[in-house]
C-alpha positions in Angstrom: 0.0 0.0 0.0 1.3 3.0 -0.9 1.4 6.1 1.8 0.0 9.2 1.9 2.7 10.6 4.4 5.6 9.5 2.0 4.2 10.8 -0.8 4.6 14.3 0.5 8.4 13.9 0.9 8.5 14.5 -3.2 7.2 17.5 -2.4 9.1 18.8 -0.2 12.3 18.3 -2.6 10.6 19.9 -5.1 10.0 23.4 -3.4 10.8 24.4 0.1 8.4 27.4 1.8 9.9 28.4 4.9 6.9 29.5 7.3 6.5 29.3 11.2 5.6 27.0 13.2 2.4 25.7 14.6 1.3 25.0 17.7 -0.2 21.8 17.9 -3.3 22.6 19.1 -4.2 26.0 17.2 -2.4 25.6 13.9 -2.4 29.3 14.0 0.0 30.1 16.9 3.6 31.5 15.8 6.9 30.1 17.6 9.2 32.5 19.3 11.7 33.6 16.2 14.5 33.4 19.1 13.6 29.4 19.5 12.4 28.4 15.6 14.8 26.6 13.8 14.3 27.2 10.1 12.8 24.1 8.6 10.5 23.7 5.6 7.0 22.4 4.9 5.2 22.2 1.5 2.4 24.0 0.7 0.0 20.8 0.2 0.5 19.7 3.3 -0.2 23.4 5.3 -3.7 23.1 3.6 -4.3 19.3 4.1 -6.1 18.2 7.3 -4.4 14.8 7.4 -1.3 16.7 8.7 -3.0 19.3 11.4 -2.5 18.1 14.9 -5.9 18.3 16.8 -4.7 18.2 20.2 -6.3 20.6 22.7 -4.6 23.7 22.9 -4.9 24.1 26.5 -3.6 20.7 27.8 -1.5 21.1 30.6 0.4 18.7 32.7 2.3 20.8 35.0 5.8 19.7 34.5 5.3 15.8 34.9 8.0 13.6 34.0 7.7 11.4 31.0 10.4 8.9 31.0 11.6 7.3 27.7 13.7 4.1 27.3 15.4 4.0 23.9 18.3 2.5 21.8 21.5 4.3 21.8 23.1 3.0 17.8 23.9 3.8 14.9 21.2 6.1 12.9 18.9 6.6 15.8 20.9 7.6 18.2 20.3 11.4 17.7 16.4 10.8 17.3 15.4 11.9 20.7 18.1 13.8 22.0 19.8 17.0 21.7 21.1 19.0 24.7 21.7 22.3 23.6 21.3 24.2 20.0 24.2 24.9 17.8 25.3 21.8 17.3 23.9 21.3 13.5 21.0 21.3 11.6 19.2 17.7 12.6 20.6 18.6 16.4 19.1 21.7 16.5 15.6 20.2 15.0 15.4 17.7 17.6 16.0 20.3 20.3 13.2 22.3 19.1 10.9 19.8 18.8 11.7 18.6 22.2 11.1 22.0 23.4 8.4 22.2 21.6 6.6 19.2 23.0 7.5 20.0 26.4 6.5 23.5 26.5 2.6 22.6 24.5 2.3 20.1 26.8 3.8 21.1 30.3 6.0 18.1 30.4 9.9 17.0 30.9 11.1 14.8 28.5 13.6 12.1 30.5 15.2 9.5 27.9 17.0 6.4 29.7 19.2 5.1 26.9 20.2 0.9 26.5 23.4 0.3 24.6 21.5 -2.2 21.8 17.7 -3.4 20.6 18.0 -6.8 22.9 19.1 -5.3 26.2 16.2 -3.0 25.5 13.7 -5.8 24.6 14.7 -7.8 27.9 14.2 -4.6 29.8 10.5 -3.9 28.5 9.9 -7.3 29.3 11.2 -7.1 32.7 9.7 -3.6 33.7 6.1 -4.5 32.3 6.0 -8.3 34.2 7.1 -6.5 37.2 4.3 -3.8 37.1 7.1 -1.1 36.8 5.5 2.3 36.2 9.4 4.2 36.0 9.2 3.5 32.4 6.1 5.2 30.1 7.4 5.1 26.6 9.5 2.2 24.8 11.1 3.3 21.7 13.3 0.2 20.5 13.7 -1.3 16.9 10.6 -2.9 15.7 11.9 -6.2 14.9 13.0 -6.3 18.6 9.3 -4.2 19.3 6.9 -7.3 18.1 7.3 -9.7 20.5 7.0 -7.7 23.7 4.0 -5.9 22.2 2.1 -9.4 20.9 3.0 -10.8 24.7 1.2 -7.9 25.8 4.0 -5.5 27.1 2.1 -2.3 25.3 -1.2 -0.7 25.3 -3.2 -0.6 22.3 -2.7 2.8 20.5 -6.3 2.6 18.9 -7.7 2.7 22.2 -6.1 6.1 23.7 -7.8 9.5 23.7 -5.4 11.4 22.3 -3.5 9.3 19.2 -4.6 9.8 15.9 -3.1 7.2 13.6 -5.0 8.2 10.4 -3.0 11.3 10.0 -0.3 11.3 7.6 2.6 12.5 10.1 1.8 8.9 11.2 3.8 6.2 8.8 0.7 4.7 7.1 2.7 1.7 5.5 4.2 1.0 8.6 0.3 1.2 10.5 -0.6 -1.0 8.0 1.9 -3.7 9.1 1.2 -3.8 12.5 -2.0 -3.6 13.1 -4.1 -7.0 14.0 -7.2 -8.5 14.4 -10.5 -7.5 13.2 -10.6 -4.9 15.5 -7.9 -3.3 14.2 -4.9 -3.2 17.4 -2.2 -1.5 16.8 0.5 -1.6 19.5 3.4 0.3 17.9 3.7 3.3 15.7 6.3 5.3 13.6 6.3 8.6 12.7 9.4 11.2 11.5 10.4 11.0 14.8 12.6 8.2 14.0 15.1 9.4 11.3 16.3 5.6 10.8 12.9 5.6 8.8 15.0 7.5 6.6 18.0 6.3 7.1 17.3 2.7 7.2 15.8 3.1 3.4 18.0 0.7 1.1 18.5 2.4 -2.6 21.1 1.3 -5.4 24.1 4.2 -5.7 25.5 4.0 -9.2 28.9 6.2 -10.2 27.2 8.3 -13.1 30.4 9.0 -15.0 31.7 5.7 -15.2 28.1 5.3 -17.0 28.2 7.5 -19.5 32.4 6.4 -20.0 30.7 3.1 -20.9 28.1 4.8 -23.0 25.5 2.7 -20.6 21.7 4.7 -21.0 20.9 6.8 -18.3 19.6 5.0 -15.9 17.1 7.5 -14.2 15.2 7.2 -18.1 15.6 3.4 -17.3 14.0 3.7 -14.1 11.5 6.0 -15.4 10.9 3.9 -18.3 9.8 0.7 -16.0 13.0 -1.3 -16.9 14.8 -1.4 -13.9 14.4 -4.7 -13.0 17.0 -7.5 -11.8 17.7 -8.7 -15.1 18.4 -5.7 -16.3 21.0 -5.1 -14.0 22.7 -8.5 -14.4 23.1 -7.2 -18.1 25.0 -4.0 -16.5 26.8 -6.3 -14.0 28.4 -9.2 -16.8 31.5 -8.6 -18.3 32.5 -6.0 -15.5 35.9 -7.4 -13.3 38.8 -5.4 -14.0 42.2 -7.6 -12.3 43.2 -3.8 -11.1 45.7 -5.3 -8.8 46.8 -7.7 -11.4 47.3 -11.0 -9.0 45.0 -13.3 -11.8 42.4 -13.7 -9.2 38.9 -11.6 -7.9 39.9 -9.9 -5.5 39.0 -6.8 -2.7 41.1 -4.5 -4.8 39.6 -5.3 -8.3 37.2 -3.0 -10.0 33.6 -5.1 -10.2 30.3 -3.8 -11.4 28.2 -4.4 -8.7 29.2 -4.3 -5.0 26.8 -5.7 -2.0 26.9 -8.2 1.0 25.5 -11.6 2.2 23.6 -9.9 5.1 21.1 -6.9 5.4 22.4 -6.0 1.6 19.9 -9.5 1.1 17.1 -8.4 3.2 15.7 -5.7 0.5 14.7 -8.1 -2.5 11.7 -9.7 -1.6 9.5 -6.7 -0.9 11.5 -4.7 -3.6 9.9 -7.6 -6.2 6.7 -7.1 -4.4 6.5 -10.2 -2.2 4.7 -10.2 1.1 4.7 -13.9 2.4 2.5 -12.4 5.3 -0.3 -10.2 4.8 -3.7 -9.7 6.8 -6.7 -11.7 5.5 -10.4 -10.5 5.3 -10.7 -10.4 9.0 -8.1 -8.8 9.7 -5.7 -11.6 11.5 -2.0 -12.5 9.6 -2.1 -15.0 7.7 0.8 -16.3 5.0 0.2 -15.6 1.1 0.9 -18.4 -0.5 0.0 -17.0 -4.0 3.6 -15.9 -4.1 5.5 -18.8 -4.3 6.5 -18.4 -8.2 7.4 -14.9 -7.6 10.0 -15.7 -4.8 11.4 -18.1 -7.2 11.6 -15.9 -10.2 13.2 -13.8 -7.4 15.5 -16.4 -6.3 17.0 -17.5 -9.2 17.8 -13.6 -10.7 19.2 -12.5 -7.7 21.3 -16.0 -7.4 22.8 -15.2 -10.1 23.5 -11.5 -10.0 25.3 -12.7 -6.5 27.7 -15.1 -8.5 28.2 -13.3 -11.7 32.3 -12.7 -11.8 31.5 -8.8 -12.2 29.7 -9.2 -8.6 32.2 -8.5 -5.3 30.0 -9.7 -2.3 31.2 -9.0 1.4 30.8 -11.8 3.2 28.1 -12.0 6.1 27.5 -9.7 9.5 30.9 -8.7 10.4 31.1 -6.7 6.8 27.8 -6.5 5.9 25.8 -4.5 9.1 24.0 -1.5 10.0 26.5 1.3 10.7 29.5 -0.6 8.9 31.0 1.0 5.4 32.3 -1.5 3.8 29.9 -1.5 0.5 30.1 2.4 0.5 34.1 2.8 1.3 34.6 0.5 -1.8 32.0 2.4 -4.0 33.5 5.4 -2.8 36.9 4.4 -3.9 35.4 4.0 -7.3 36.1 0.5 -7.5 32.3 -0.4 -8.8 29.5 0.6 -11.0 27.2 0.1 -8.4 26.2 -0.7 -5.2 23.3 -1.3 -2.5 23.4 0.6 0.4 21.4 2.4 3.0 20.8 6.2 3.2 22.8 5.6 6.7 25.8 4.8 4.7 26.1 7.7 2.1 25.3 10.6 5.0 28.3 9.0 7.2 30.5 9.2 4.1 29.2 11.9 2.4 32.8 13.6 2.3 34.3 10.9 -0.1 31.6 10.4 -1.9 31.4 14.1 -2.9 34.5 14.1 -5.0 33.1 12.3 -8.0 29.6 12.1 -9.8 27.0 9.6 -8.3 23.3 8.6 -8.5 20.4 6.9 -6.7 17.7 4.7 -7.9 15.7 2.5 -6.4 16.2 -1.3 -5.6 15.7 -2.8 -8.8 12.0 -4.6 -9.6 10.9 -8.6 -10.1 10.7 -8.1 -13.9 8.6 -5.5 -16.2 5.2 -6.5 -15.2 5.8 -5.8 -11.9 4.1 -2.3 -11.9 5.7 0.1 -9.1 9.3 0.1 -7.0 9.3 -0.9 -3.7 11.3 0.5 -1.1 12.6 -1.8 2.2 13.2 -0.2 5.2 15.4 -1.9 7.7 13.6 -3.9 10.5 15.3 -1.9 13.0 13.9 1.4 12.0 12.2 2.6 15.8 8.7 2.0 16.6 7.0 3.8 19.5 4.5 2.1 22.2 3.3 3.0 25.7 4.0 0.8 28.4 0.8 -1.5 29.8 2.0 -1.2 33.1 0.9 2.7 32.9 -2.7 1.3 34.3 -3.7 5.4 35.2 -5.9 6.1 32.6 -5.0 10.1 33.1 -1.5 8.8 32.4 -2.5 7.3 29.7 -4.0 9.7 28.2 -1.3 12.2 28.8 1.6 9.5 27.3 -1.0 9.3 24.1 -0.7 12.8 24.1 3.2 13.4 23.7 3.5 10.7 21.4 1.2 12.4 19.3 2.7 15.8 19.9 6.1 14.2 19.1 4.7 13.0 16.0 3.3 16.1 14.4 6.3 18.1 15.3 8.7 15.5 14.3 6.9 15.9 10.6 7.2 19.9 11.0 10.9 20.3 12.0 12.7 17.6 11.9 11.9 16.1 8.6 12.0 19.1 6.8 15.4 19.8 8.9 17.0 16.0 7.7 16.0 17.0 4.0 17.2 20.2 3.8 20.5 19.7 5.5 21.5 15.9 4.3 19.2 14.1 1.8 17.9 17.5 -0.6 21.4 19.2 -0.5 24.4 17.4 0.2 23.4 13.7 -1.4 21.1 14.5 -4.2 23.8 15.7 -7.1 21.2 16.4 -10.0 17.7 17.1 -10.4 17.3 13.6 -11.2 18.1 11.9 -8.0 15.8 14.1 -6.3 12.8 13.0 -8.8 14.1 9.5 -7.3 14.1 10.5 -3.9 10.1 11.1 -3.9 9.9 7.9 -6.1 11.7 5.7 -3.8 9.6 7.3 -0.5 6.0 7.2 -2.1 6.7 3.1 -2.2 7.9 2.7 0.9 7.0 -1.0 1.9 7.4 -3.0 5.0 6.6 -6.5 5.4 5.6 -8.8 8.4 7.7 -11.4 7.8 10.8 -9.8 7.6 10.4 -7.7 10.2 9.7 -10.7 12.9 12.0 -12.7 11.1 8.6 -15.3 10.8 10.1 -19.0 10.5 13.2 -17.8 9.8 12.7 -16.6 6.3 14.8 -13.9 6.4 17.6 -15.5 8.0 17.0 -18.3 5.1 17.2 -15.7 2.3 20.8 -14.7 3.9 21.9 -18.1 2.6 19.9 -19.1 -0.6 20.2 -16.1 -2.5 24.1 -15.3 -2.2 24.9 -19.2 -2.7 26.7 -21.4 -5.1 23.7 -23.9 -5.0 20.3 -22.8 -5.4 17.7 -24.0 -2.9 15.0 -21.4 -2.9 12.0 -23.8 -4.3 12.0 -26.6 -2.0 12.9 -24.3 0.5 9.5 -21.5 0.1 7.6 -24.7 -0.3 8.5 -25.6 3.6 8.0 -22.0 4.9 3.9 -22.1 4.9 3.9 -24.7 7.1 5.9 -23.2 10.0 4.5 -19.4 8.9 1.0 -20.5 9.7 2.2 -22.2 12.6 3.6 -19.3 14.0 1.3 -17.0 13.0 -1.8 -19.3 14.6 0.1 -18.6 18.1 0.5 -14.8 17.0 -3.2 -14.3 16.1 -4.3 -16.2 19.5 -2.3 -14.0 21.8 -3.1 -10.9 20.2 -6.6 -11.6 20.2 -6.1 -11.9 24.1 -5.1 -8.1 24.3 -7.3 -5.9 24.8 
């Protein structure tokens, strides 16, 4: 399903209109000049109800404490925190929306930060089993956030007085995936707030001059054109390794024309070919869709073989191949490859390098030419957001519904616009083109179920298969249902349970 909310990012690229800010309640109120940092907002969205906050103007909590625990790594650990302006662009966003929130609402925002996503998980777990009401709002990566919400460790947003999550300063795509039942529970949420929803975004980079050396087409008419798919760029990739170093042998040094890894580089391809094992049936409960078991084949086999074509240089597994690592993008950087996967994360930590030659960005390539749109993976660790269900004070409640929601909308009014301006719409995007990309890439924004939970392993399995010499991927999708619907019974039972 595409989503409203990324649909407006296009816009923002495409003209900036610096005005003041809001206050959440009014939509009329004007920030102190001394305290606004300049951001911008498109002119759709100032005139469309989806993104106008609707909180009371005159809530007031008189200074209580609202205490966050959240993950302290690499591309959200600047989501929630900034101690002081002057620090940059994206710091001094974050400060103002905190200020923001806190002065609206009359609270103190108190962040208690875990070094990684499990430590986190095991402390949710912990807090809410032992009634402890210290903690109010968990903001972990969602593939860690799942569990402890199906086991009943978070309230149901849908049920609080003060959370909206039909408007677009909300992640629709990513409300889509987690919301269960018939009765529509939704548990955990996503909004600007979490830059890693940016950052976590995977996208092929492609060294433009070395295409036009080779007299390849442009590949943003490709793109627009519908034929970016996978074996298109196994044409691009053949016939590509250059012995630079001269030892006989393919090897780190050597010039390839594709460049990727055994690990997350893997975890984009089936929802870039449009493949969602797990979906929600008629009633609303998960279910697995087995109507896509050619597809993941097709998939399979093209990928298989763009991972052991000679003009292919793969980094081998986790240690190379992470979140926060530069391996891929050091190499690309070094101009030793036509191409490469990666995650926004990567290019904005080594955006100096890669501003000394000409570069591009398209979109993970599609299934095949009937496949109609691009899909856009974003990393299972992007942060999700969920109140505590040992808050049991339905005042509290309410107020904790409130600054998420406050959060939310001025997380979409300063520090997306802030993120844009200063890293994405500037400094990355080289060419008019790659912007028109940009608001491509985030109107298909697509998460999936299944490889966000990790669901009998699939993803895990897909680390494997697709990279390797022998090619398993039918027998093994056939096995999948099986222990999917297996799973996903137990899921379905326990979140019917919640309230």
């Amino acid at each position: 399903m595409r989503s409203p909310f990324t649909r407006l990012l296009a816009i923002v690229l495409a003209a900036f209109m610096l005005l003041p800010l809001a206050a959440c309640g009014t939509g009329d109120e004007t920030a102190d000049p001394k305290e606004t940092v300049t951001h911008a907002q498109s002119e759709a969205e100032t005139e469309d109800l989806r993104y106008t906050c609707d909180l009371p103007a005159e809530l007031d909590y008189k200074g209580e404490e609202i205490n966050f625990l959240y993950v302290k790594k690499a591309g959200r650990d600047d989501e929630l925190i900034s101690e002081e302006l002057g620090n940059g662009v994206i710091s001094d966003a974050v400060y103002e929306r905190n200020l923001k929130v806190e002065t609206e609402l009359g609270v103190e925002l108190v962040f208690n930060d875990y070094a990684d996503d499990t430590a986190a998980q095991n402390a949710i777990n912990t807090a809410v089993k032992a009634g402890d009401r210290t903690l109010d709002i968990f903001v972990i990566g969602t593939y860690c956030g799942i569990s402890p919400a199906i086991s009943g460790c978070y309230l149901n947003l849908s049920n609080l007085e003060y959370i909206d999550l039909s408007k677009h300063y909300w992640s629709q795509d990513y409300n889509n995936m987690v919301t269960f039942t018939s009765e529509n529970k939704q548990f955990l949420a996503t909004s600007p707030a979490a830059l890693s929803l940016f950052r976590l975004t995977y996208l092929t980079i492609f060294n433009r001059d070395l295409f036009e050396e080779r007299k390849i087409p442009s590949l943003y008419d490709t793109v627009a054109n519908g034929d970016w798919t996978l074996e298109y760029q196994l044409s691009l990739i053949e016939d590509t390794w250059v012995d630079t170093d001269g030892d006989g042998k393919e090897s780190k040094d050597d010039f390839y024309g594709f460049i990727t890894g055994t690990c997350i580089s893997v975890d984009a391809y089936c929802v870039a070919s449009d493949i969602h094992l797990v979906v929600r049936d008629e009633d609303g409960y998960l279910a697995y869709n087995n109507t896509k078991l050619d597809a993941i084949v097709e998939m399979g086999e093209k990928v298989n073989a763009i991972y052991n074509n000679q003009g292919t240089y793969t980094f081998l597994g986790q240690p190379q191949d992470d979140i926060g690592l530069h391996y891929i993008i050091e190499k690309f950087a070094e101009e030793q490859g036509l191409m490469a996967t990666t995650q926004f994360l990567s290019i904005e930590t080594h955006i100096g390098s890669l501003a000394e030659f000409n570069y591009g960005i398209v979109p993970m390539p599609k299934l095949n030419k009937l496949q109609p749109d691009y899909y856009t993976y974003v990393q299972d660790q992007v942060s999700g957001f969920g109140i505590s269900s040992a808050i049991a004070d339905e005042a509290r409640q309410s107020m904790l519904s409130a600054v998420m929601e406050a959060i939310a909308y001025h997380s979409n009014e300063i520090v997306r616009p802030a993120y844009y301006e200063s890293a994405l719409s500037l400094r990355f995007m080289q060419d008019p083109q790659s912007r028109d990309i940009l608001g491509t890439m985030f109107e298909t924004i697509a998460f999936d179920y299944c490889y966000v939970t990790g669901v009998g392993s699939v993803r895990e399995s897909l680390r494997s298969i697709l990279p390797g010499k022998k090619l398993t991927i039918a027998s093994r999708a056939k096995s999948w249902e099986k222990t999917i619907n297996n799973q996903l019974k137990k899921d379905n039972a326990a979140l019917d349970k919640l309230p």
